[in-house]
Every structure is written in structure tokens, then in C-alpha cells.
N, C-alpha and C positions, 0 to 999 in steps of 0.2 A: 204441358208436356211437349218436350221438340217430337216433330217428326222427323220418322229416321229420314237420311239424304239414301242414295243409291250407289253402288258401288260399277263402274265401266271396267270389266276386263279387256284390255286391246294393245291385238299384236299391233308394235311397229316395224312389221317388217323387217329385212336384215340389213338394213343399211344406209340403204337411199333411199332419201323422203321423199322422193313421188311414186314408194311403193306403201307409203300409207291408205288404207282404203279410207274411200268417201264416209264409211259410216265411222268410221276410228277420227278421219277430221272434222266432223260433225259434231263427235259427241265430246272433242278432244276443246271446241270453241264454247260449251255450258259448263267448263267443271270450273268448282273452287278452289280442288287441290287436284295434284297428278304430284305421284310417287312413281318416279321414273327410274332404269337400270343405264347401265354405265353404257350397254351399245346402242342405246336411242340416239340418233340424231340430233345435235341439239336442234335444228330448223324446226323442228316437230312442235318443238315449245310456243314456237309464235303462232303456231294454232289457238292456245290457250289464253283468256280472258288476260288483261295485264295486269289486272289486279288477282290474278289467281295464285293461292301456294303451292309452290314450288320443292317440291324435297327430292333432292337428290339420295339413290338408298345408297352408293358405293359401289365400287366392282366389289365381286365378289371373291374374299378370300384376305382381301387386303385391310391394313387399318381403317377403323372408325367406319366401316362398312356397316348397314344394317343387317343381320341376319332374318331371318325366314319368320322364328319367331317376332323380331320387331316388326318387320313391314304387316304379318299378319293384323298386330294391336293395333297401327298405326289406321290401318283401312279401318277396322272397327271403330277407333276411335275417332275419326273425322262422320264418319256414317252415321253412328250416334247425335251427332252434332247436327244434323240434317243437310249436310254438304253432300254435293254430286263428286264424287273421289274418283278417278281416273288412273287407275293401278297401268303404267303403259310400259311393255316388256316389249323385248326383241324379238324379231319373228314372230310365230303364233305362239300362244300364253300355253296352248297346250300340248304343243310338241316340243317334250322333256324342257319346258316352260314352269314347272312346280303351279302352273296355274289352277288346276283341280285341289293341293292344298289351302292357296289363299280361298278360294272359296268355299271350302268348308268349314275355312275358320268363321265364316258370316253364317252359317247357317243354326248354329245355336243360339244367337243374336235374331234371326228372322229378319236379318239384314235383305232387301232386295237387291238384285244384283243384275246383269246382262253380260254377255262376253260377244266381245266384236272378233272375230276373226283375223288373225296376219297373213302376212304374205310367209313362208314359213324359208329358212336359210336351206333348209333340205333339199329342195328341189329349183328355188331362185338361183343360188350361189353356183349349181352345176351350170343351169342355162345360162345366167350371165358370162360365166367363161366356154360357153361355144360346147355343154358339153348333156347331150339327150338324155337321159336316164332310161329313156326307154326308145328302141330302133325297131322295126319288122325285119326280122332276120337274124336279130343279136343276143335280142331279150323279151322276155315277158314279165316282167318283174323289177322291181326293186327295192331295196329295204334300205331301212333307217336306223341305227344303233348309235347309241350312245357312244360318244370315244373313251369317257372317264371311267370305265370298267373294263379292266384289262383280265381279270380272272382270278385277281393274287387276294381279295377281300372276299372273306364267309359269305355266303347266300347270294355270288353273281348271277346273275339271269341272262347273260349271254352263252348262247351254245356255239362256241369256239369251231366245233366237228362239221356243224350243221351250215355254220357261215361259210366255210374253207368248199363244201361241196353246191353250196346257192350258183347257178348259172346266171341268175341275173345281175344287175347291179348291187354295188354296195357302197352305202355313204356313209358313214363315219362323221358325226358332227362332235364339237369340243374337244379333240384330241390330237394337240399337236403336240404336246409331251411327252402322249404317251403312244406315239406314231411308233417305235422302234417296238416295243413291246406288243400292238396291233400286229405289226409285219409278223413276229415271228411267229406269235400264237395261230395265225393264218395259215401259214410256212409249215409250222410244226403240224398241223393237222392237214396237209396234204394241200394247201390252192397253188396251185401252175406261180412258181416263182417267176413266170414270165405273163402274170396278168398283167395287164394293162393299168397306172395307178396316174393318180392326181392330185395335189394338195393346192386350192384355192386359198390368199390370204384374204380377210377382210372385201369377201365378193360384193357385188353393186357397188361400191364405193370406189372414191379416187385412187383410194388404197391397195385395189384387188390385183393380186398380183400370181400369176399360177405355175409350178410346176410339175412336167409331166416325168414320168416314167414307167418302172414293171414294179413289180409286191417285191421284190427283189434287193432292188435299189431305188426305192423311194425314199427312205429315211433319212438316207445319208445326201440325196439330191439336197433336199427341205433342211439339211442342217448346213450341206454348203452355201445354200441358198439365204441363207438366218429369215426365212419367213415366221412371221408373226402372231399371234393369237388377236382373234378370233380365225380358224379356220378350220378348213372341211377336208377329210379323204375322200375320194373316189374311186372304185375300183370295179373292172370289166370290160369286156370291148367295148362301149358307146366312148371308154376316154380316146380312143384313138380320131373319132371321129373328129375331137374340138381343132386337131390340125388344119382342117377346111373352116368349121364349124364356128370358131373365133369369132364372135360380133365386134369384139376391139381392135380388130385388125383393120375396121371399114371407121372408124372413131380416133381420126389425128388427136384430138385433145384431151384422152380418155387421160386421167392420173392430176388433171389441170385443175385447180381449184379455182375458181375466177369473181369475183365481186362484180356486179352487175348494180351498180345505179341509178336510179328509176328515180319520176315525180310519184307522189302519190296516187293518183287517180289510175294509174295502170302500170302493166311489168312493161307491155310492148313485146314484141316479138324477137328480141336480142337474147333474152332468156333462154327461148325454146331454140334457136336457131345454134348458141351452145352447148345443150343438151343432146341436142341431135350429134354434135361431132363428138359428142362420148367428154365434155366436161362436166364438175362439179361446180353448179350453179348457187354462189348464196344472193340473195336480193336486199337491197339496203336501200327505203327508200329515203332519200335525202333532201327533195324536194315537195314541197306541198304546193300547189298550185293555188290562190283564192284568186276569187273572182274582186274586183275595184269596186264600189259601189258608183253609182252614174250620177254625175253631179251635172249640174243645169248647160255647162258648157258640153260635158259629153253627149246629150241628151240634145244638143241644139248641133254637133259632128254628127249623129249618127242619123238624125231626122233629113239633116242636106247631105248625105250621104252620095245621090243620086248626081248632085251636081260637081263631083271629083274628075276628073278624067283616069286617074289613076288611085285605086287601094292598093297596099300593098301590104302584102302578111308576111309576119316574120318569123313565124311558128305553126304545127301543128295546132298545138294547145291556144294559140292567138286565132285559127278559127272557130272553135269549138266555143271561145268565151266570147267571139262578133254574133255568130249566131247564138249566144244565151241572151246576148245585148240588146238583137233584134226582138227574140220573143216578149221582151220586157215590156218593150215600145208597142208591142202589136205588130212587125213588120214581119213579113217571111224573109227569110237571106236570099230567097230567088229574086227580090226588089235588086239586087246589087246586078246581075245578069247585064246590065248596058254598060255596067263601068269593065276599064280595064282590071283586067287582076295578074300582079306581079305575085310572086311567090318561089322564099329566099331558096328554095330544094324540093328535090321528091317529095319528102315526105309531106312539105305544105300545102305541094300540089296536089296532092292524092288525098288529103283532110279538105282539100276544099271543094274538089271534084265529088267527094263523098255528102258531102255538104250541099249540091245543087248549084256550085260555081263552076267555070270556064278559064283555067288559067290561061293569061296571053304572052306572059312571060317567065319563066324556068330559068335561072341562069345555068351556064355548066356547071360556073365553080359555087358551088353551094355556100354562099357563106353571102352576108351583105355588100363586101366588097365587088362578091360577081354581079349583082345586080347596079352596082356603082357603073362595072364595067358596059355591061350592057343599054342602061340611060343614056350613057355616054355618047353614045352612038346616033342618040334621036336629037329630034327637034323638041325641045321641051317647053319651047315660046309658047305662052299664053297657057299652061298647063297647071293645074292642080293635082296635089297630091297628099291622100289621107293614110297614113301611116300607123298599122296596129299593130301591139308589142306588149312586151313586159313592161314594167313599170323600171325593173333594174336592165333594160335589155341595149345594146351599144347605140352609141350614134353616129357610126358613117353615112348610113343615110342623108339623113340630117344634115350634117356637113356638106355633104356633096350639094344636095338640093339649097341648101342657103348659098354657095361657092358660085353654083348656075341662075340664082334669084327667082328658084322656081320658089312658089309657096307650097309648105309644107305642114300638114298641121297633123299633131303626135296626136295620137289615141292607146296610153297603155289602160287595158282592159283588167289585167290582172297580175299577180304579182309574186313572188318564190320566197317560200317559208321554212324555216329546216322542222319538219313533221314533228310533234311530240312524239319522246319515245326512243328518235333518231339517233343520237348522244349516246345514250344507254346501248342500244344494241350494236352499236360500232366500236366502242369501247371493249364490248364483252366480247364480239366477234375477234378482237387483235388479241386481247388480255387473256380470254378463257380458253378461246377456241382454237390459239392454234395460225390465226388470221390468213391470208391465200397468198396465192401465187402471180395472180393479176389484176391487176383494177381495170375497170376500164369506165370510160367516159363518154356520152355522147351529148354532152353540153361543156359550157364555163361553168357554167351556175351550179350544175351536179359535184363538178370539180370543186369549186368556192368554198360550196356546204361541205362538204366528203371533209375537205383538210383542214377546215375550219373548226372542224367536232374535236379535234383534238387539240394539246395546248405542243408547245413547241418542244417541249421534251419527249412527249407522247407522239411527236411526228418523227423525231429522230428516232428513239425505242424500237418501233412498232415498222414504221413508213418508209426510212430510208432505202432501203432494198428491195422495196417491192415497185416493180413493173409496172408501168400504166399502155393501155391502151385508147387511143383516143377517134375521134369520129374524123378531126379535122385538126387545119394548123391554129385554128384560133383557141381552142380548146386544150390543146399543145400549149401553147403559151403560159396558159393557165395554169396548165400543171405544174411547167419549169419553173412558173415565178413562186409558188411553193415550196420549191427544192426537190419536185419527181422527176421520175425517170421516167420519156414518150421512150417506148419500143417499138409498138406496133401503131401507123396511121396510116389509114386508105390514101391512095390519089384522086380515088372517085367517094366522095363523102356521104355514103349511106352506108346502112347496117350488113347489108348483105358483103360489102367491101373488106368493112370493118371486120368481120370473122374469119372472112379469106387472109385478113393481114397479122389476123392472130395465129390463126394456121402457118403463113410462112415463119413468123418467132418460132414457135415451141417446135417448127421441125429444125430449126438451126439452135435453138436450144436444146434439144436433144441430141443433135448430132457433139454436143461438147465433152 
């Protein structure tokens, strides 16, 4: 006999995926199946196993949608089977979530079950647009109503009288249809046609877009507006406050959707440092990073290590894979400490400083050519030099030091793979989702694999019109010889730059 599996009720939140809780991504990485609703994020998904099922139930209302009775079977039916089933709804499951239905459909079954808690749109979707629900001096209270009962169907449970005379807030969730028919029934039972009113679009998200006004002329704002469903009313003095209150007002990027391209081993700090300026971060990594294996010549580079006058690293990720090199051998990387150490930018300086090394030379211009420029400059007579890198990584270097008859002996450690998986979810990111507003790039390699995952029709479709941002002019290059568009690249070639110069685009693109 199977045992039964478990069924996870969990909110996703109202919008934006890093208002998924820790235990919703937790139990969201064990399931076999998740029956998911139309306002889940897709990002959420990549929480889940790859080999997990996937069912989409529909929006609700429209074709081929699952109704209430199907998703019910559905959960039984997989539970039965002894799968961990992941029912993942919007907001919290159980605020006017039908989530107390699905679970009692399991309880004549003796299905086990658990419910992870959401972030709920009730009270996210005001804060997100700058707006308290609750003030000292304004309110003590606030309530939650449904918008889909207006009063006109048998047995309503909203008391229309009792709303109209509530001094505290009033939120209104799923009722942008029936917004004109809200206002009057409110109107009609006495609320100050000059309350204070708000209709958020699709809050937390790129999408969130808000208009204010009074119970008066709110409906017809919101229809000159054509704001969109999913969205929320507001009503009482705390909406006057979101005037100051606005956090998107301090968020250049907020409404920016932006592709972020990463190796595998980490996001890096370009993510978060977008997210803070109020963009919509997707991550796609495109790069896998493997380590070389160490064959007798590398092994006989890294042992005379000591006798180089000069290492020189060409990457973050190039010291991280010298020091996995040394621990192979037995060596600490602090044995390296009497050699010189070159290092092509910040960021390689700061991985190796992290590391127990002393860089002695930074160039300005980040890139291997600055370092060309800076050699230039010495005595390089009687000098050695050991060179660590990708296996696909340029060779200026190289050049230079052959050009000057210094010796130079390469050491790539490790080498750029496009990640399994990679293909699939950039595909479905352009194809399903909608695809973004900017790319951006902090390598060639990143770039290589990104345009590479598609085929040349799929790069026209999909690619021609979308933006890139890039770290550098070499990187630039790369794009162009694909056929992309550089918009945004630093003069100074680090991330913190890079953001600043995405910030200058979208404020001249906005200005259009």
C-alpha cells in the first residue's frame, strides 16, 4: 500500500518573489508537484525540484481553467500517490484565498497537510505604495473586504451601513470592476464623498502603478487611468499620507525589468544593488564555472610558482580556482606573498586581498589592455611571468609579453560551461514570460552563452529590441558582434558604475 505524500498550503505572496517566506522556499525545493494560480510569480518555480510537476490551474474565470472542484481532486490525487504536493496561491491561502476549502477537501481522505503562511496583498500592496493602514492620530483600525460582493446577489455578508460609518481604513481587495458600484453603495449610505481613496495596480511588482483621489471621483480617475486587475481600493485618511510616504519615489528603476547574468557559483552583488533602486530582478545563470584538472605540467607551474617575479590574475573566479590549486598540492596561497601580484580590476583585487594576497598592481582601465599599458612602463629585462585565466579567456597579455621577449607561461585553471537547464529557462523567460527590458552583461563569456542559447531567428523574435547593459568596452563588443544594442556602459568598470549608468538610461528613457 503507498503512503499517503503531504499536501503544503503556501502563500506566494502578492507579487514579488523575494516576498516568499523562508519556509514557503523551503518546502517549495521538496515537492514533486505544485499546482500553482495565475498571480504566482513565475521565479517562484525555480525554487522547485527540475524534475518536479508542474500544473498550471488557469486564471480564474477564463477558459480551460481548473475550477475549485478540479484543483481540490487534483491535490488528493497526487497525495494519494504519496507525493509532497505544493498547492502555491497568491498572498496568504487564507485570506479570501478558498484555502480552508482545499483543505477540507483532504480531511475525509486523512490526507496530512501543513499551511505555510503569505505575505497577504491586504496590507503589502498599501505599504508598497507609501500607504500606512494604520497612523496614531488617524486610525485604529482597518478592515479587509472582499471587492466581489457589491450587495446585488442573495445572502451578501457585507454590511454596506456599517462600512460607510468604519473611521478607520478600508481596503477593498479583487474589485476593480466593481469599483463604481463600491463608490456608490458607500456614497449611498452616508461615507464623506470627500474620503481620501486609492487604487493600487499589480502592487510589489514592476507593474504597480497607483492612483489617488476622494470616494467621489475615484472610479472614474481608475477608468481614465485604464488601470488593470489585479488591484486593491484604499479608503481614509492614511491615503493622503503616501504623498510623502511613496518608497518609489527614492527607486529610479522601479517598473525596470532587467536580466541579470550570473556564473553559477553565485548571483554576486549586481542583483541586490538593482533591487535596491526599485527594479525587477530575473537571474539567468549562463555561465558554470569548472575547475581544469591539473596535469603534470600544471603541477610542475604551480610547485615553481615562487620563482615568477610576476602572477598575474585575470579574474575573481581565477583566484578562487589558484587557491583550490594550491590546496590540491598542499600549498597555502600565502606561499605566493613574495611574488608580485597584478590584477586585471577591483574586483580581482578585492578576491585576492580576500584570499591572503597583496596586489601590486590595479590597473585604471580594467580590462587586460590596462595592464598592457601599465607593463609598458617597466623594466621587464630578466622578468618572469605566470599568467592565471580561463581556458577560453583573451590573449593580450600574451601578445604583449611575447612582443617584449618576456617569458610567459599560461596557467588556465578553469573553464565557462552554459549550466544545464540554461537553454530551457531563457527560452521560456522570452517565450512565456513576457522577456525584459534590459540585459545586462558583466563579462564576454556571459554575453557569448546569453546569445548563443538561441538560434538566429530566436535572436531576431525575441532579442532585437532589447537593451543591453554592459560592464565594459570589451564586453560591448561582444554584444555588437551579435547584433545588440550597448545603452548603458560605465567609464569606470565596476558594478557600482554599471548601475549608476543604468540609472542615467531609464532616466532619459523615461523622459521620451
Amino acid at each position: 500500500m503507498v503512503k499517503k505524500g503531504r499536501v503544503f498550503l503556501v502563500g506566494a505572496g502578492p507579487g514579488d518573489p523575494g516576498l516568499l517566506t523562508l519556509r514557503g522556499r523551503e518546502v517549495l525545493s521538496q515537492a514533486d508537484v505544485v499546482l500553482y494560480d495565475a498571480l504566482v510569480h513565475p521565479d517562484l518555480l525555480e525554487h522547485a525540484p527540475p524534475g518536479a510537476l508542474r500544473i498550471f490551474r488557469g486564471s480564474r474565470g477564463k477558459k480551460g481553467a481548473l475550477n475549485q472542484a478540479q484543483i481540490n481532486r487534483k491535490l488528493v490525487q497526487y497525495a494519494l500517490q504519496g507525493k509532497k504536493v505544493v498547492r502555491l496561491k497568491g498572498g496568504d491561502p487564507f485570506v479570501f484565498g478558498r484555502g480552508g476549502e482545499e483543505l477540507l477537501a483532504l480531511v475525509p481522505r486523512k490526507i496530512p497537510f501543513e499551511v505555510v503562511p503569505g505575505v497577504s496583498s491586504s496590507y503589502a500592496v498599501p505599504t508598497a505604495a507609501g500607504i500606512p493602514l494604520s497612523h496614531r492620530g488617524m486610525n485604529a483600525s482597518f478592515t479587509v473586504v472582499t471587492g466581489h460582493e457589491t450587495g446585488d446577489k442573495p445572502g451578501s455578508q457585507i454590511d454596506w451601513a456599517h462600512l460607510a460609518r468604519d473611521r478607520g481604513t478600508l481596503v477593498f481587495l479583487m474589485g476593480l470592476h466593481t469599483l463604481p458600484e463600491v463608490s456608490r453603495r458607500l456614497l449611498s449610505h452616508g461615507m464623506d464623498p470627500k474620503t481620501p481613496a486609492a487604487v493600487v495596480q499589480k502592487g510589489t511588482t514592476r507593474h504597480q502603478k497607483s492612483v489617488r483621489g476622494v470616494l467621489s471621483d475615484i472610479a472614474a480617475k481608475v477608468h481614465g487611468a485604464k488601470l488593470q486587475a489585479p488591484a486593491i481600493l484604499v479608503l481614509g485618511k492614511v491615503v493622503a499620507l503616501s504623498k510623502w510616504l511613496d518608497p518609489e519615489a527614492h527607486r529610479p528603476l522601479k517598473g525596470l525589468r532587467v536580466l541579470v547574468t550570473r556564473n553559477l557559483m553565485k548571483a554576486g552583488p549586481l542583483t541586490q544593488m538593482l533591487k535596491e533602486k526599485g527594479a525587477e530582478v530575473v537571474e539567468a545563470a549562463t555561465i558554470e564555472l569548472r575547475p581544469l584538472p591539473l596535469g603534470p605540467r600544471d603541477r610542475r607551474l604551480l610547485e615553481g610558482a615562487l620563482d615568477y617575479d610576476w602572477i598575474v590574475l585575470s579574474s575573481a573566479p581565477a583566484v578562487e580556482f589558484l587557491k583550490e590549486a594550491f590546496q590540491q598540492l598542499g600549498f597555502p596561497l600565502s606561499r605566493l606573498r613574495p611574488v608580485s601580484i597584478a590584477c586585471v580590476g577591483p574586483s580581482t583585487a578585492k578576491a585576492a586581498r580576500a584570499a591572503g594576497l597583496v596586489p601590486s598592481l590595479v590597473p585604471k582601465d580594467f580590462k587586460q589592455e590596462g595592464l598592457v599599458h601599465a607593463f609598458r612602463r617597466m623594466d621587464l629585462r630578466g622578468q618572469r611571468v605566470l599568467f592565471i585565466r580561463a581556458k577560453e579567456g583573451r590573449d593580450v597579455l600574451q601578445r604583449f609579453f611575447r612582443a617584449q621577449r618576456v617569458p610567459c607561461d599560461l596557467l588556465p585553471l578553469y573553464e565557462n560551461h552554459v549550466p544545464p537547464g540554461a537553454v530551457r529557462r531563457l527560452r521560456s523567460l522570452f517565450k512565456d514570460e513576457g522577456g525584459v527590458d534590459l540585459l545586462t552583461f558583466a563579462s564576454s563569456s556571459a554575453a557569448e552563452h546569453f546569445y548563443g542559447a538561441f538560434t538566429p531567428a530566436e535572436r531576431e523574435r525575441w532579442l532585437a529590441q532589447v537593451p543591453a547593459a554592459v560592464i565594459g568596452p570589451v564586453t560591448g563588443a561582444t554584444v555588437r558582434q551579435w547584433g545588440g544594442r550597448v545603452v548603458a556602459q560605465p567609464k569606470v568598470y565596476t558594478l557600482d558604475h554599471l548601475v549608476d549608468a543604468i540609472g542615467r538610461w531609464a532616466k532619459k528613457r523615461d523622459k521620451k
